[in-house]
OpenMM code with the backbone's topology and positions (N, CA, C; nanometers):
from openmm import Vec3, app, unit

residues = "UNK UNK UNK UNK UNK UNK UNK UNK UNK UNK UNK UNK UNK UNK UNK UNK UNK UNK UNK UNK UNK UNK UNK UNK UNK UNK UNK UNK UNK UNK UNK UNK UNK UNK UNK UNK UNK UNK UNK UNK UNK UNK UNK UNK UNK UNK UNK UNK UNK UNK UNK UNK UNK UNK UNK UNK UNK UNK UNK UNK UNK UNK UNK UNK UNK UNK UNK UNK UNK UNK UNK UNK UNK UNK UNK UNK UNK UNK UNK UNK UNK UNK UNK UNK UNK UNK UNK UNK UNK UNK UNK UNK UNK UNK UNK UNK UNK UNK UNK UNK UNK UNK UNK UNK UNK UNK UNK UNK UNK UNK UNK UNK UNK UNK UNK UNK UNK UNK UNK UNK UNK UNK UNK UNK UNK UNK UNK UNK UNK UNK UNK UNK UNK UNK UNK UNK UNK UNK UNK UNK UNK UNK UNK UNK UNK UNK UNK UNK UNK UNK UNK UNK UNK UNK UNK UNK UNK UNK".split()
positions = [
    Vec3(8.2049, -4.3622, -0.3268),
    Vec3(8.3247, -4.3072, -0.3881),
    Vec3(8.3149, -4.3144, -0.5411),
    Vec3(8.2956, -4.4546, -0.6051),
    Vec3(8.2587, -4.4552, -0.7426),
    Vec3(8.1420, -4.3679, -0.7770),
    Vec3(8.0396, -4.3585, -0.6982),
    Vec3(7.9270, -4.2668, -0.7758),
    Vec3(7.9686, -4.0651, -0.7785),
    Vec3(8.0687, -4.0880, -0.6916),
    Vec3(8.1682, -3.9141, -0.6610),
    Vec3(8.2476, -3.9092, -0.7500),
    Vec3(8.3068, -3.9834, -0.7949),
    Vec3(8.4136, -4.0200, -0.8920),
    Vec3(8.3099, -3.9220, -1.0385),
    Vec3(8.2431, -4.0640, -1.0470),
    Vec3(8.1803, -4.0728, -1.1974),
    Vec3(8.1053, -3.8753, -1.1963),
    Vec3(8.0264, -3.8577, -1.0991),
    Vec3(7.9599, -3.7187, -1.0957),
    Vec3(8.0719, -3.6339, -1.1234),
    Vec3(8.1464, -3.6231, -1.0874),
    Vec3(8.2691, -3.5009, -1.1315),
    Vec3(8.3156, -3.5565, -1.2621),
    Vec3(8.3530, -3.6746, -1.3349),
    Vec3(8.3845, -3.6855, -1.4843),
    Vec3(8.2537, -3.6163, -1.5663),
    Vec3(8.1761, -3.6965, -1.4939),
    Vec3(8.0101, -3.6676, -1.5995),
    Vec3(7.9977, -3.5335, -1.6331),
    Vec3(8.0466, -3.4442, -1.4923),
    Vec3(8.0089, -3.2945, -1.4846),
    Vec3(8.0729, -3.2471, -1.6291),
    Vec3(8.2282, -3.2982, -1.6686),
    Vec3(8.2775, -3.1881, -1.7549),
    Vec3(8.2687, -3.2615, -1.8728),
    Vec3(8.1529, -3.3683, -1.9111),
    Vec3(8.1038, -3.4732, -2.0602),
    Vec3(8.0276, -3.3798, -2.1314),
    Vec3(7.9404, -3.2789, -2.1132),
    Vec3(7.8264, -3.1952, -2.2106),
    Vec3(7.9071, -3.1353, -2.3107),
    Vec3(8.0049, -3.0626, -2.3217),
    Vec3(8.0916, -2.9902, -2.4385),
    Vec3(8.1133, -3.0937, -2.4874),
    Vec3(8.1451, -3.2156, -2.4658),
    Vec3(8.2138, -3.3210, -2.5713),
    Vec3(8.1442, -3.4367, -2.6092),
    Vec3(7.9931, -3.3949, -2.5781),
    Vec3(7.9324, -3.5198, -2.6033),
    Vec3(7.8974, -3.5517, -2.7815),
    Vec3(7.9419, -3.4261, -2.8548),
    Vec3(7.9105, -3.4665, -3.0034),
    Vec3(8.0418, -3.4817, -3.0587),
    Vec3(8.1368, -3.5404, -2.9616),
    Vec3(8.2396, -3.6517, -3.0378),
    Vec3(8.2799, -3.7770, -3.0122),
    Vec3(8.2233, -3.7779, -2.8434),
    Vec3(8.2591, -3.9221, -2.7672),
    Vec3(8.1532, -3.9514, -2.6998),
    Vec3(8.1704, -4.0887, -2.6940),
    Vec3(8.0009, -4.1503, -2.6058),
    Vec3(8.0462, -4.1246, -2.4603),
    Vec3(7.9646, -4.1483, -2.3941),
    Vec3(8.0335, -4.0840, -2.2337),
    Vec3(8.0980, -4.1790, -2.1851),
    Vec3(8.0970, -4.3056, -2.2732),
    Vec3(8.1951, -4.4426, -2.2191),
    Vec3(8.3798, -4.3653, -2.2756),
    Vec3(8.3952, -4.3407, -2.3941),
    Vec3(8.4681, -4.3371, -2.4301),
    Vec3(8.5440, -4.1858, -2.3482),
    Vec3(8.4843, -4.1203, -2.3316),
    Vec3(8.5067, -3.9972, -2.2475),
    Vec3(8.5158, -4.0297, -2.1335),
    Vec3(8.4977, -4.1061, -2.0471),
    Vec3(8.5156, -4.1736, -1.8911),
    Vec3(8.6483, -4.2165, -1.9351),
    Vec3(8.6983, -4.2799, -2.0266),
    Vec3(8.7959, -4.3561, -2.0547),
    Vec3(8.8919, -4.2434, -2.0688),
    Vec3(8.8650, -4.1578, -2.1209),
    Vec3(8.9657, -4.0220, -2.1755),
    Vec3(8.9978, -3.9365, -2.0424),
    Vec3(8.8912, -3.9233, -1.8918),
    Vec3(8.9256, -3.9066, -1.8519),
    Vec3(8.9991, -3.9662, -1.7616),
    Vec3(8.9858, -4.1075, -1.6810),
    Vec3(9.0583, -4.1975, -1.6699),
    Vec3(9.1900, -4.2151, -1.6993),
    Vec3(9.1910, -4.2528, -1.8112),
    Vec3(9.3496, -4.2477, -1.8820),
    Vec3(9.4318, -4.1154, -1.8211),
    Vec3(9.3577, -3.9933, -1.8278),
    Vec3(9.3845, -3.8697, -1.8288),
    Vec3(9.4729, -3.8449, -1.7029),
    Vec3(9.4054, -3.8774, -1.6016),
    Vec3(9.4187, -3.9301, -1.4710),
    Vec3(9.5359, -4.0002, -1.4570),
    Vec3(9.5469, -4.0995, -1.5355),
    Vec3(9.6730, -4.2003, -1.4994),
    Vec3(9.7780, -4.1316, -1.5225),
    Vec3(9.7663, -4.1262, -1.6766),
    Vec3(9.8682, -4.0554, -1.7615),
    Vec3(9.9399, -3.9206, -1.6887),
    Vec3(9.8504, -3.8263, -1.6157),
    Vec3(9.8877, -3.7234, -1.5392),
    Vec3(9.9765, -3.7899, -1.3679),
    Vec3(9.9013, -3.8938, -1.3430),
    Vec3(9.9766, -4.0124, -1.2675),
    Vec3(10.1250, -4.0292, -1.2799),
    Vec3(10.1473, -4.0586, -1.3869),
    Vec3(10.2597, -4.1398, -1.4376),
    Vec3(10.3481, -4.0085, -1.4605),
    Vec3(10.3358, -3.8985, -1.5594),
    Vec3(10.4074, -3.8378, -1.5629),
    Vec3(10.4270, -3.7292, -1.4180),
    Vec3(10.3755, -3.7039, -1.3783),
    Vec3(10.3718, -3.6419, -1.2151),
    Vec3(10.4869, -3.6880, -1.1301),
    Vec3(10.4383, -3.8298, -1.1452),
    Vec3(10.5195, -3.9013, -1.0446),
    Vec3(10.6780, -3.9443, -1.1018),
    Vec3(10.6946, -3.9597, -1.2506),
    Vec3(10.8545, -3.9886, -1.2861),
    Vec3(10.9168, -3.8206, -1.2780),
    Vec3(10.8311, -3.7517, -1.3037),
    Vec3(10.8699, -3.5925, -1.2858),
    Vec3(10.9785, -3.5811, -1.1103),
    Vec3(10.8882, -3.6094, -1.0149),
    Vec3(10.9470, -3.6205, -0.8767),
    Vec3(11.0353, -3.7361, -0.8664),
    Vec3(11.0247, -3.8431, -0.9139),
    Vec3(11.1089, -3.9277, -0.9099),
    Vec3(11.2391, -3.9066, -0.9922),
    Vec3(11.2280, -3.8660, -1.0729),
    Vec3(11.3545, -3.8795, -1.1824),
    Vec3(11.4243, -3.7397, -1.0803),
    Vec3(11.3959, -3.6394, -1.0758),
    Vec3(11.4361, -3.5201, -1.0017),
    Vec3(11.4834, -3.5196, -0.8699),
    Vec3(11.3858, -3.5838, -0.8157),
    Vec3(11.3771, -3.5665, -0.6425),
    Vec3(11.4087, -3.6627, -0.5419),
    Vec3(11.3727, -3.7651, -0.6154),
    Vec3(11.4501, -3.8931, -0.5361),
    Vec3(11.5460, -3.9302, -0.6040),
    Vec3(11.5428, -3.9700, -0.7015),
    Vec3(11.6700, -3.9852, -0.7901),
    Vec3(11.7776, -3.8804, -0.8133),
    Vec3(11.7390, -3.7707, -0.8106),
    Vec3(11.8408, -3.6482, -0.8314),
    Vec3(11.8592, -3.6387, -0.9570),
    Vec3(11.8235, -3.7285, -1.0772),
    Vec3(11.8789, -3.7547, -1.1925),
    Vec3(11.9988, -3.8367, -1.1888),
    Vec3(12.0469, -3.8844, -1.0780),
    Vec3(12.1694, -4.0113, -1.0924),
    Vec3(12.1067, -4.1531, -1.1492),
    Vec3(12.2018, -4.2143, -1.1682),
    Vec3(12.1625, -4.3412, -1.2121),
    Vec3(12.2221, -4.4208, -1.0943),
    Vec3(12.1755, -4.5558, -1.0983),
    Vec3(12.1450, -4.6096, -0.9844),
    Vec3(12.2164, -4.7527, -1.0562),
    Vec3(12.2889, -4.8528, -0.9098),
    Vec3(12.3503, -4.9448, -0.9370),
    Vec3(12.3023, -5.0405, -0.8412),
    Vec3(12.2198, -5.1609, -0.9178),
    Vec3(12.1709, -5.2503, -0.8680),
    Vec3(12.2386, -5.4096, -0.9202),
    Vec3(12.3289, -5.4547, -0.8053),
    Vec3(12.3721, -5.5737, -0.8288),
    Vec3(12.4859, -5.5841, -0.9284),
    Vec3(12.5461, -5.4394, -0.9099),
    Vec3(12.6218, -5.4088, -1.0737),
    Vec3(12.6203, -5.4141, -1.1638),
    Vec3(12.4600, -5.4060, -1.1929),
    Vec3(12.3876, -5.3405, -1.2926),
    Vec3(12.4020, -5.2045, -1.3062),
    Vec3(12.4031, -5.1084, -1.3725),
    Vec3(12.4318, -4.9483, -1.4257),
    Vec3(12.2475, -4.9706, -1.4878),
    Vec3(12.1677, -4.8906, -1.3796),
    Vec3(12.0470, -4.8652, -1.4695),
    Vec3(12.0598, -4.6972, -1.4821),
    Vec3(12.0245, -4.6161, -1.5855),
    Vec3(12.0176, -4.5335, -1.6036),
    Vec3(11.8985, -4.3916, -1.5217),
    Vec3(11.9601, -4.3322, -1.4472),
    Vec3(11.8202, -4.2619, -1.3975),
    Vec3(11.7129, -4.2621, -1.4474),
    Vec3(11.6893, -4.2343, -1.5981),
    Vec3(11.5466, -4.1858, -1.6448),
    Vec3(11.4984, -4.3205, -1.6640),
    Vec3(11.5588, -4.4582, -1.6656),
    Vec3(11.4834, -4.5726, -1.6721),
    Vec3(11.4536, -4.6182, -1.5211),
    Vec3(11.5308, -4.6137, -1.4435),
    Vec3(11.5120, -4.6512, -1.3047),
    Vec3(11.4009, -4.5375, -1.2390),
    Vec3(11.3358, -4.4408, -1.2729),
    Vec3(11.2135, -4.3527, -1.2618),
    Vec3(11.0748, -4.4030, -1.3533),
    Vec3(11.0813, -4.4611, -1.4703),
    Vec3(10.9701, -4.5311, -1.5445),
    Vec3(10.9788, -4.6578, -1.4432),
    Vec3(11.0472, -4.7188, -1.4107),
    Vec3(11.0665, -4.8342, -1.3346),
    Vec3(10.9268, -4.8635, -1.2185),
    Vec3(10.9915, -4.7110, -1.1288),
    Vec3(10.9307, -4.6667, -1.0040),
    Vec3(10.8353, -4.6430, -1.0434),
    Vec3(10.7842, -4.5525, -1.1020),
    Vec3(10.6549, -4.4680, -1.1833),
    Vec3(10.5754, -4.6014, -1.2410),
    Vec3(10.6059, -4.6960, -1.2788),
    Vec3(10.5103, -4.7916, -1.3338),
    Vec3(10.3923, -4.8372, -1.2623),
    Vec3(10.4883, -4.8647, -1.1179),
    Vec3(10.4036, -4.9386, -0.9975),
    Vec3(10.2922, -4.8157, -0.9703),
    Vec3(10.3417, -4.6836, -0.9587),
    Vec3(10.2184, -4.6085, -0.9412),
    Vec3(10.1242, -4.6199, -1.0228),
    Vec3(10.1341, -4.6253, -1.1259),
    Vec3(10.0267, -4.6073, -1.2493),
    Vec3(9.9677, -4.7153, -1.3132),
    Vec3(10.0354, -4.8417, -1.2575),
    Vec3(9.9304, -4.9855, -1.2847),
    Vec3(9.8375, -4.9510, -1.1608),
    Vec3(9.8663, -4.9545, -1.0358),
    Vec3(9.7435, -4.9566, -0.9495),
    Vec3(9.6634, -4.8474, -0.9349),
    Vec3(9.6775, -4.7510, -1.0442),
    Vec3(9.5478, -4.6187, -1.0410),
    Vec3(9.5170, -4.6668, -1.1689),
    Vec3(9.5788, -4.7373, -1.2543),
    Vec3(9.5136, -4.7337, -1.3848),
    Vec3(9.3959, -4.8598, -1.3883),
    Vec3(9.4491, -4.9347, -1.3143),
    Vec3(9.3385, -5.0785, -1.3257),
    Vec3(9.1986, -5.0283, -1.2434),
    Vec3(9.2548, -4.9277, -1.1471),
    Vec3(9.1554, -4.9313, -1.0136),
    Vec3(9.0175, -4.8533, -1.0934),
    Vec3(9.0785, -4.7445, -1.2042),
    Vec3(9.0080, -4.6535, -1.2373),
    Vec3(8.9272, -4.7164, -1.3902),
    Vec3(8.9898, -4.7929, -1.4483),
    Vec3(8.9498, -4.9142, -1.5597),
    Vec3(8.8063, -4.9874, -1.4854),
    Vec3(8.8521, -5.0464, -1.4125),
    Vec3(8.7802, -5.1333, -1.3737),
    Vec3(8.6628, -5.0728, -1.2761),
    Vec3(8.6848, -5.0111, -1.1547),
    Vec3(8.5492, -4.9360, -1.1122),
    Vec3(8.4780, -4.8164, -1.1971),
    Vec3(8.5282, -4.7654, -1.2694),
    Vec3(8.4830, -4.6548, -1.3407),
    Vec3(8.4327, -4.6573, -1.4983),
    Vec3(8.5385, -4.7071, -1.5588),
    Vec3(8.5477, -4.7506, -1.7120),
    Vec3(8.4647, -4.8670, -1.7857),
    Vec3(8.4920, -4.9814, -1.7207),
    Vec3(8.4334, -5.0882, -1.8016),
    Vec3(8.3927, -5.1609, -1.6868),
    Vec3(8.2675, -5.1162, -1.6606),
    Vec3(8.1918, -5.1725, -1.5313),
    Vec3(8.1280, -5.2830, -1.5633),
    Vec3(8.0947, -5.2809, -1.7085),
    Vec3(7.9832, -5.3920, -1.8269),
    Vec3(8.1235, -5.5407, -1.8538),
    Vec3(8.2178, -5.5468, -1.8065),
    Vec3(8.2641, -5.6450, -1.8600),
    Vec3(8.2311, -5.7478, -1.7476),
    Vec3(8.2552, -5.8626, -1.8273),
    Vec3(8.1609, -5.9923, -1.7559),
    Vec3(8.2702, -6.1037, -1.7030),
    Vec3(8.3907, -6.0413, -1.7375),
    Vec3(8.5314, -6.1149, -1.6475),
    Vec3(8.5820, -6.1077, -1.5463),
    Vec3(8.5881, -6.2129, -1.5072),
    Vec3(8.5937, -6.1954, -1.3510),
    Vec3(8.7357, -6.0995, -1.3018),
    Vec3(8.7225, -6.1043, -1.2092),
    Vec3(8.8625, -5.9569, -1.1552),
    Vec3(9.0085, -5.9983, -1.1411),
    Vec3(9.0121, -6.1378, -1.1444),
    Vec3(9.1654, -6.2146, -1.1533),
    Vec3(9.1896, -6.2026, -1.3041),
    Vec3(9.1145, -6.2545, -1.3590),
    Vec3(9.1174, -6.2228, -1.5131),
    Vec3(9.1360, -6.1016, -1.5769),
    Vec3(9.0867, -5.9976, -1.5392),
    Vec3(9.0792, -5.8401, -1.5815),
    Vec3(9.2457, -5.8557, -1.5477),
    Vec3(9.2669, -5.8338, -1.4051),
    Vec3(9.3826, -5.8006, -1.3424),
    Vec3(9.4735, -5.8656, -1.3930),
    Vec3(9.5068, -5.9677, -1.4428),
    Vec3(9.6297, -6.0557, -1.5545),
    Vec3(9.5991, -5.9972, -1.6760),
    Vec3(9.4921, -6.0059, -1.7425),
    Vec3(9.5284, -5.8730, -1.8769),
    Vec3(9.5712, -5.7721, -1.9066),
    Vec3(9.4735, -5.6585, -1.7762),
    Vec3(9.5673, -5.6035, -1.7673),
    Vec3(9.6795, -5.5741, -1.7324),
    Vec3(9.7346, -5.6392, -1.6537),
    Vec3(9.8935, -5.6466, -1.6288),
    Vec3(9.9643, -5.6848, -1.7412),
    Vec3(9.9075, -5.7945, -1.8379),
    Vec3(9.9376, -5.8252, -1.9667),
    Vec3(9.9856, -5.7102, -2.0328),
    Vec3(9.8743, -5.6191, -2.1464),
    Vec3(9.9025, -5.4615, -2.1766),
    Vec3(9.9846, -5.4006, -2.0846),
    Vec3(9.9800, -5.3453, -1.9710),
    Vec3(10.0711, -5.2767, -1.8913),
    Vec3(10.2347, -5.3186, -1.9524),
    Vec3(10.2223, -5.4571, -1.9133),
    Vec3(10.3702, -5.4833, -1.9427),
    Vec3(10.4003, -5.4891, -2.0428),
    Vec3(10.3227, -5.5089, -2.1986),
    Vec3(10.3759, -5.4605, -2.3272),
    Vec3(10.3624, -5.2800, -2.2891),
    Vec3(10.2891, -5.2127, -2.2650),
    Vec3(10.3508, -5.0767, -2.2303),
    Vec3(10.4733, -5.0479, -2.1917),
    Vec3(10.4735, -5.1187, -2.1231),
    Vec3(10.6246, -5.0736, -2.0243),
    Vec3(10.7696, -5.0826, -2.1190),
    Vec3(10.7243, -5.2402, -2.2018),
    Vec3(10.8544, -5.2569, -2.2285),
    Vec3(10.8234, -5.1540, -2.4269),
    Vec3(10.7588, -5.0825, -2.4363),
    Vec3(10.7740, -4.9991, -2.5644),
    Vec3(10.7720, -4.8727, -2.4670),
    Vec3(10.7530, -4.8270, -2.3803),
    Vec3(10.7771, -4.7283, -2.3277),
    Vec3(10.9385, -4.7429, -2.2802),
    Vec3(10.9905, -4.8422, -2.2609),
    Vec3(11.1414, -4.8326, -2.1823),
    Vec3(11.2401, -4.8387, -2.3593),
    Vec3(11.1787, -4.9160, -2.4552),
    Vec3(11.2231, -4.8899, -2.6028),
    Vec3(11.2499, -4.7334, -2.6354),
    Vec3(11.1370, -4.6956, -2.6780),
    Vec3(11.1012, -4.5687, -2.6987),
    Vec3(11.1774, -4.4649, -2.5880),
    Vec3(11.2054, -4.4777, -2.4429),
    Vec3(11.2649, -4.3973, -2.4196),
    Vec3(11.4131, -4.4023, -2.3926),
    Vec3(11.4467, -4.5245, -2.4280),
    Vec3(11.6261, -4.5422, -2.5117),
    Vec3(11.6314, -4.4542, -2.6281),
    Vec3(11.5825, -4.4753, -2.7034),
    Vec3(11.5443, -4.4012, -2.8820),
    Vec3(11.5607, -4.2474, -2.8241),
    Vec3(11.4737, -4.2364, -2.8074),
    Vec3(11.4076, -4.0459, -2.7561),
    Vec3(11.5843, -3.9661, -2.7013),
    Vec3(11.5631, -4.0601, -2.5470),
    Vec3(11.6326, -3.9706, -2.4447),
    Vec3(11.8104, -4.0136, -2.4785),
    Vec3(11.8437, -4.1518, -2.4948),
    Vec3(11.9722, -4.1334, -2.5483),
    Vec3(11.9771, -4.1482, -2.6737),
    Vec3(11.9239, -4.1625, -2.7743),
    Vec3(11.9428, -4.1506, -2.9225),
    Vec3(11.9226, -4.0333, -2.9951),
    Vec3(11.7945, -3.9309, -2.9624),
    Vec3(11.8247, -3.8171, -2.9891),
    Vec3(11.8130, -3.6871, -2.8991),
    Vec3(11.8008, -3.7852, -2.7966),
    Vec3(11.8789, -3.6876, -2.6468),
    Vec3(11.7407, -3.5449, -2.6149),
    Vec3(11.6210, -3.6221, -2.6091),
    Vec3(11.5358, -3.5979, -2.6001),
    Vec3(11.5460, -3.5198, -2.4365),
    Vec3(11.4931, -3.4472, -2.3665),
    Vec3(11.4765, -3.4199, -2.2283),
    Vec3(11.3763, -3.5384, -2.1430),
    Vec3(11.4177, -3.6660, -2.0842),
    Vec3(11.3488, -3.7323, -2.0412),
    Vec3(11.1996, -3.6726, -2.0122),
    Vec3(11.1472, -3.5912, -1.9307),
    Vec3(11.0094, -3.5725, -1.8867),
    Vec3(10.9565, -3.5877, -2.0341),
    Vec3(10.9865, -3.4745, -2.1218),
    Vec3(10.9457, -3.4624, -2.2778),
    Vec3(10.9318, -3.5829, -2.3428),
    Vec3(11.0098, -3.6693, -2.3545),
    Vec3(10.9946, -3.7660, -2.3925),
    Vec3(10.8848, -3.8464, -2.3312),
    Vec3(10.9324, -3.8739, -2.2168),
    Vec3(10.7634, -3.9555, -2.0905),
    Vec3(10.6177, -3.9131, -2.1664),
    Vec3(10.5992, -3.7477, -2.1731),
    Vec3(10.4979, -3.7151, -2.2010),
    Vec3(10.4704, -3.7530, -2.3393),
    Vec3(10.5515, -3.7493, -2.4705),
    Vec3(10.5124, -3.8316, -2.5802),
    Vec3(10.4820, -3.9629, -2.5922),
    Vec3(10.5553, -4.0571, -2.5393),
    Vec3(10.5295, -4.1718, -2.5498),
    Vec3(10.3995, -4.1910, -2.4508),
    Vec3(10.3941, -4.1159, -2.3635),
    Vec3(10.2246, -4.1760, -2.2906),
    Vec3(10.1070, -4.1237, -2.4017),
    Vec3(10.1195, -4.0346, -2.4661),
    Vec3(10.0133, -4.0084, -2.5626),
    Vec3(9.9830, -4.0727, -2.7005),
    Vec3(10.1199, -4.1540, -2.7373),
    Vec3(10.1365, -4.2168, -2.8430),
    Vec3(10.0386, -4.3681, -2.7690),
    Vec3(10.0916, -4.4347, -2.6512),
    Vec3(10.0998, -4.5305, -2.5763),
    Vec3(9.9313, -4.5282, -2.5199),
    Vec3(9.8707, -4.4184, -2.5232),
    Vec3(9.7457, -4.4269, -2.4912),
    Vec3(9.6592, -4.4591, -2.5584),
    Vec3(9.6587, -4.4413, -2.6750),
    Vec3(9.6016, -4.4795, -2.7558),
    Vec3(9.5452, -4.6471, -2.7689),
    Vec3(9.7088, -4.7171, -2.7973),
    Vec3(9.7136, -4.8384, -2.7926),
    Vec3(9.6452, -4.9271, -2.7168),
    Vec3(9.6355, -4.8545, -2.5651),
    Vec3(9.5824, -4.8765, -2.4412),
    Vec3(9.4366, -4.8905, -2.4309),
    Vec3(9.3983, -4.7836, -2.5282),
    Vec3(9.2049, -4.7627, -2.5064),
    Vec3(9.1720, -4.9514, -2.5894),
    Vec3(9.2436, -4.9426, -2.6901),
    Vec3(9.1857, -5.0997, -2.7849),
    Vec3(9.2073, -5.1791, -2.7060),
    Vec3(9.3227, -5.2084, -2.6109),
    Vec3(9.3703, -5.3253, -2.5990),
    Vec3(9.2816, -5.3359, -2.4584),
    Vec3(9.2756, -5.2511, -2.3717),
    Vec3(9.1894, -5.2417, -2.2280),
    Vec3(9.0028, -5.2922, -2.2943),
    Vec3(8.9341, -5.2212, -2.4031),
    Vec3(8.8228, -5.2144, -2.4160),
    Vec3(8.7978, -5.3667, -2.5042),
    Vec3(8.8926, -5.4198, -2.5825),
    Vec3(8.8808, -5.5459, -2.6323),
    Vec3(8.9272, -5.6636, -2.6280),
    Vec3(9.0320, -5.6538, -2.4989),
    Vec3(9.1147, -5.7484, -2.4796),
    Vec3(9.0432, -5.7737, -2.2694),
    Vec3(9.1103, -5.6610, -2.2022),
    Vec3(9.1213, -5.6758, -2.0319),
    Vec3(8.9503, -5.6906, -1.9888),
    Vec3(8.9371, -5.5675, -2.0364),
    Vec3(8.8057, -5.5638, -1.9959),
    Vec3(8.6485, -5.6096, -2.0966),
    Vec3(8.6860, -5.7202, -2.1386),
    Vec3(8.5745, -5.7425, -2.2833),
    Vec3(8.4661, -5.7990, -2.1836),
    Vec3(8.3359, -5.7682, -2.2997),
    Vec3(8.2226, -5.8022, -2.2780),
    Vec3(8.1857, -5.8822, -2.3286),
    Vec3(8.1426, -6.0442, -2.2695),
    Vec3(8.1109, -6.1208, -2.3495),
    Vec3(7.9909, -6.1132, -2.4250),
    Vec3(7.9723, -6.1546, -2.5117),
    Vec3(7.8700, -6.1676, -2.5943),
    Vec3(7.7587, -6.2594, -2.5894),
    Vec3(7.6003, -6.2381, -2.5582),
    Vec3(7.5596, -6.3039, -2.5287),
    Vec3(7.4840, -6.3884, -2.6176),
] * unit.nanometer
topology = app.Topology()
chain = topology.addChain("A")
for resn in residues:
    res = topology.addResidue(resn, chain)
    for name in ("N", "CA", "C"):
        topology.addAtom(name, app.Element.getBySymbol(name[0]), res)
């Protein structure tokens, strides 16, 4: 499965190999993957299961478009680590409990500047939730490539 995986990323690396190493381009598509993950899935969620209502937990008032990043998270930590870790940074020398608490580490500073950011966006300047989702994952990806390549998944040094 990983060597099917990697052959279909590899396939579409030749146009872009005179800007990214094919590590960093595995990563781009990866991310790509998630990111299309994440917004896919709050797309149906915020819409389709949610209806766009907001939801009352414990008499709590959570707001639909946060109670859909909520849902949407759980999808996109377990495609994002799965695809990090078998695909992405195969060279790191930490063991997989370790990877898996870092990254959950990052994830959850994601989450909570993604649930910031989409207070700001969607009720502050009343952004269209999906629109918003899709900015902050591109802003948020970024952050993600440093903190996954030098923090979750590092290579020790020998």
């Amino acid at each position: 499965m990983r060597k099917a995986a990697l052959k279909i990323i590899d396939f579409f690396y030749p146009p872009f190999q005179k800007w990214f190493s094919l590590h960093t381009f595995r990563y781009m598509a990866s991310g790509g993957i998630t990111a299309a993950t994440g917004i896919i899935s709050y797309f149906v969620i915020y819409n389709y299961i949610l209806e766009q209502k907001d939801v009352t937990i414990n008499s709590y008032l959570v707001t639909a478009h946060i109670a859909a990043l909520a849902i949407e998270s759980v999808f996109t930590f377990v495609v994002g680590f799965m695809l990090n870790k078998y695909l992405v940074f195969t060279q790191s020398t930490l063991k997989g409990r370790i990877q898996l608490f870092r990254y959950a580490t990052v994830v959850a500073t994601n989450v909570l500047l993604n649930y910031a950011m989409m207070k700001i966006l969607v009720e502050g300047f009343l952004f269209y939730p999906t629109i918003a989702k899709t900015l902050i994952t591109i802003l948020l990806a970024v952050f993600s490539y440093f903190s996954q390549k030098y923090f979750s998944f590092r290579v020790k040094k020998q």
